[in-house]
C-alpha positions in Angstrom: 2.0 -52.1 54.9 2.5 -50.9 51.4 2.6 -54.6 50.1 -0.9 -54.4 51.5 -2.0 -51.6 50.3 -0.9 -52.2 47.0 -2.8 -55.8 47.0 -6.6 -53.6 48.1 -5.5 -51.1 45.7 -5.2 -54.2 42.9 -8.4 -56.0 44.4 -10.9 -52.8 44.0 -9.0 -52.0 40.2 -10.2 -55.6 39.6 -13.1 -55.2 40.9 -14.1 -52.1 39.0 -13.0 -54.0 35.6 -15.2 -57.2 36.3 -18.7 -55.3 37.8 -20.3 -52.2 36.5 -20.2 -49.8 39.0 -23.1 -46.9 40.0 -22.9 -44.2 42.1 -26.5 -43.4 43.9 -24.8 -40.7 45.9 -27.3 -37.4 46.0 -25.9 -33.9 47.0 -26.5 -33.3 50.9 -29.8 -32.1 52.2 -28.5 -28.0 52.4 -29.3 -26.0 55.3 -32.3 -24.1 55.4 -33.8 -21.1 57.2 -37.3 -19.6 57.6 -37.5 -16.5 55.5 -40.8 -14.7 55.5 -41.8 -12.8 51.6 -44.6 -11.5 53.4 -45.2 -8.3 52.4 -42.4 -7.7 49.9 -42.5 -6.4 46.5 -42.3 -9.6 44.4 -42.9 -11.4 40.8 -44.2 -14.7 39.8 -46.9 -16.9 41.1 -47.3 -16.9 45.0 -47.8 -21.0 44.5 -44.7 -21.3 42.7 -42.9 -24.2 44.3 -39.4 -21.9 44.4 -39.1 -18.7 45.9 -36.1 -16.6 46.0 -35.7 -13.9 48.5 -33.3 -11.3 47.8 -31.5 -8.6 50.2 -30.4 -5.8 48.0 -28.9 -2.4 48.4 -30.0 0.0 46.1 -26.2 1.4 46.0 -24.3 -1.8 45.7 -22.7 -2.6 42.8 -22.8 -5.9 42.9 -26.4 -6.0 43.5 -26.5 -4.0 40.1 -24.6 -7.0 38.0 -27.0 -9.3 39.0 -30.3 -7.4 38.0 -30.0 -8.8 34.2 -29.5 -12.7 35.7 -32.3 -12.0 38.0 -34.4 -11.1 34.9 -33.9 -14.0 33.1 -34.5 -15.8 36.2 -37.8 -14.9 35.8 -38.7 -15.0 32.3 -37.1 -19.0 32.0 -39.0 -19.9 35.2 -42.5 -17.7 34.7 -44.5 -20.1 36.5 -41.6 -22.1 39.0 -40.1 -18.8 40.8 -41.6 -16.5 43.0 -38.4 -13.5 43.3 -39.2 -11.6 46.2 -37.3 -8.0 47.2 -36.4 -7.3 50.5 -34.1 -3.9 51.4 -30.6 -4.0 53.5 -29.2 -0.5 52.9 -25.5 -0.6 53.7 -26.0 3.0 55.3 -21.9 3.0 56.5 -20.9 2.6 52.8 -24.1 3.8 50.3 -25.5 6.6 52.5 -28.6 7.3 50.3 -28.9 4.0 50.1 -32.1 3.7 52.9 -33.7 6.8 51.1 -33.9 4.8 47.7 -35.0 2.3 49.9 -37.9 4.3 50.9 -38.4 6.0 47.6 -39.1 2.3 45.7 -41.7 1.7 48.3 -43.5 5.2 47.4 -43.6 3.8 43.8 -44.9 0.6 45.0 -47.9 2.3 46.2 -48.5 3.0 43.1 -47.8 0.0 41.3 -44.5 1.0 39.9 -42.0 -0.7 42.3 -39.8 -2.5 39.4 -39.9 -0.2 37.4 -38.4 2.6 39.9 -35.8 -0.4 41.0 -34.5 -0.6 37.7 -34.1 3.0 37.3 -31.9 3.2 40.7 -29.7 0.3 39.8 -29.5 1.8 36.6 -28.2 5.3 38.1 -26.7 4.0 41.5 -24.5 6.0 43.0 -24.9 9.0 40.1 -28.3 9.9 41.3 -28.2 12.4 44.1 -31.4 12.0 46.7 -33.1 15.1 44.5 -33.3 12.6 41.8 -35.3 9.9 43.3 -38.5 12.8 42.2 -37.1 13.0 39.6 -37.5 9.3 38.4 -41.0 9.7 39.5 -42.0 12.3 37.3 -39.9 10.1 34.5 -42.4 6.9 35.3 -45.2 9.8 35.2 -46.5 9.4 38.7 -48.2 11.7 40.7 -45.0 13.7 41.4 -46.6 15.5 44.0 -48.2 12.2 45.9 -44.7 10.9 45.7 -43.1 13.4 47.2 -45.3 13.8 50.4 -44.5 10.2 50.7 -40.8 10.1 50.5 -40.3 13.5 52.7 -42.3 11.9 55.3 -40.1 9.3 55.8 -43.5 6.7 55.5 -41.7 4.0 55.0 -38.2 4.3 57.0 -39.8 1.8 59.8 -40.8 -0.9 56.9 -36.9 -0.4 55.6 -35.3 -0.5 59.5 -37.6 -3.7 59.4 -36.1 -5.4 56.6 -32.7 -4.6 57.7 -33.1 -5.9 61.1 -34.6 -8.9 59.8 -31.6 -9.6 57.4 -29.2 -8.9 60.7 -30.5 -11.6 62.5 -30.4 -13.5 59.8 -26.5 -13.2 59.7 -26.5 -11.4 56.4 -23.5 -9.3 56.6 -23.4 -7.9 52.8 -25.2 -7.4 49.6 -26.8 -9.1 47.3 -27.9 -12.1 49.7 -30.5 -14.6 48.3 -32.2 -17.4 50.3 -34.0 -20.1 47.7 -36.6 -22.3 49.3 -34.5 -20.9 52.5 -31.5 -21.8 51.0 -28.3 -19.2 51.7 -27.0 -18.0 48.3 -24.6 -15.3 48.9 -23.0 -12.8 45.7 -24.1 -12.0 42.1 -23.7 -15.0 41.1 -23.8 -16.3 37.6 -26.9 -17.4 35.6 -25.8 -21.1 35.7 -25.5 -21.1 39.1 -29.1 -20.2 40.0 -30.1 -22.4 37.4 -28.9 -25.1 39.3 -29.9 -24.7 42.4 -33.5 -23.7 41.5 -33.6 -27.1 38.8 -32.7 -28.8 42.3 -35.5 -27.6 44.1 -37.6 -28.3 41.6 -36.8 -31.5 41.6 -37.1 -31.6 45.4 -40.9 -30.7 44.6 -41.4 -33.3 42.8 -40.6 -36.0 44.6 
């Protein structure tokens, strides 16, 4: 048996050696699930033939290290990717975490959504609930208007919404990203997105 396999072994060598070899060979078709942006606070063209969805917990650190990829994200692909924010509050380990949730969406309504989101990440856990007024009044919004908003609890059932939605998509921690539908778990490195949105682009193409 070895004989023989030594003799293919030698044959393919040859054969390599004689003929100039290509590999054709694309990376597998990747799994892909229906994630709706509807309704979510997002940036970039709503035509743009990649969007990334992103489930983020205003208290996770990891969500936090990812914030400065994510930006650049958007400024190399202004007119290719459409980032989309959806909320999945960890409430068993960031407790205030569905109340930031809640107070971003107050700021939406008045335009302000990524600006208050960088100003929790940039606080995180530091910022006690009293402060989430507090960054309102720093972004000079109607302080008073955001307050009967966020004591309200207005947007808790959008919030409860999200997170259900991310639970029965099987997302079990944060940050969680779906491109073009694809699962992209972690804060993962600027390289990595970059490769996987130049694939879809690609994709588009074709």
């Amino acid at each position: 048996v070895q004989k023989v396999q030594a003799s293919q072994h030698a044959s393919v060598a040859g054969l390599k050696q004689r003929t100039k070899v290509e590999r054709f060979l694309e990376e597998p078709e990747p799994t892909r699930v229906h994630v709706s942006a509807e309704g979510a606070f997002a940036q970039g063209p709503k035509d743009a033939p990649v969007t990334i969805i992103e489930f983020s917990d205003f208290q996770c650190p990891y969500c936090s290290r990812v914030i400065a990829t994510l930006k650049e994200v958007v400024r190399l692909y202004p007119q290719q990717v459409r980032l989309a924010f959806r909320d999945f509050p960890i409430a068993s380990l960031h407790p205030k975490a569905s109340k930031a949730a809640e107070a971003a969406r107050c700021a939406g309504e008045k335009g302000m959504f990524w600006q208050y989101h960088d100003l929790l990440f940039e606080s995180q856990a530091q910022a006690p609930p009293a402060d989430f007024k507090r960054f309102a009044e720093q972004l000079k919004l109607d302080v008073k208007s955001f307050a009967t908003c966020l004591d309200s609890g207005r947007h808790a059932v959008a919030v409860a919404a999200d997170v259900q939605e991310g639970t029965r998509l099987g997302i079990t921690g944060t940050p969680t990203f779906f491109i073009n539908g694809r699962l992209v778990v972690g804060a993962l490195p600027l390289e990595t997105f970059q490769r996987l949105i130049d694939r879809e682009l690609r994709r588009s193409s074709k």
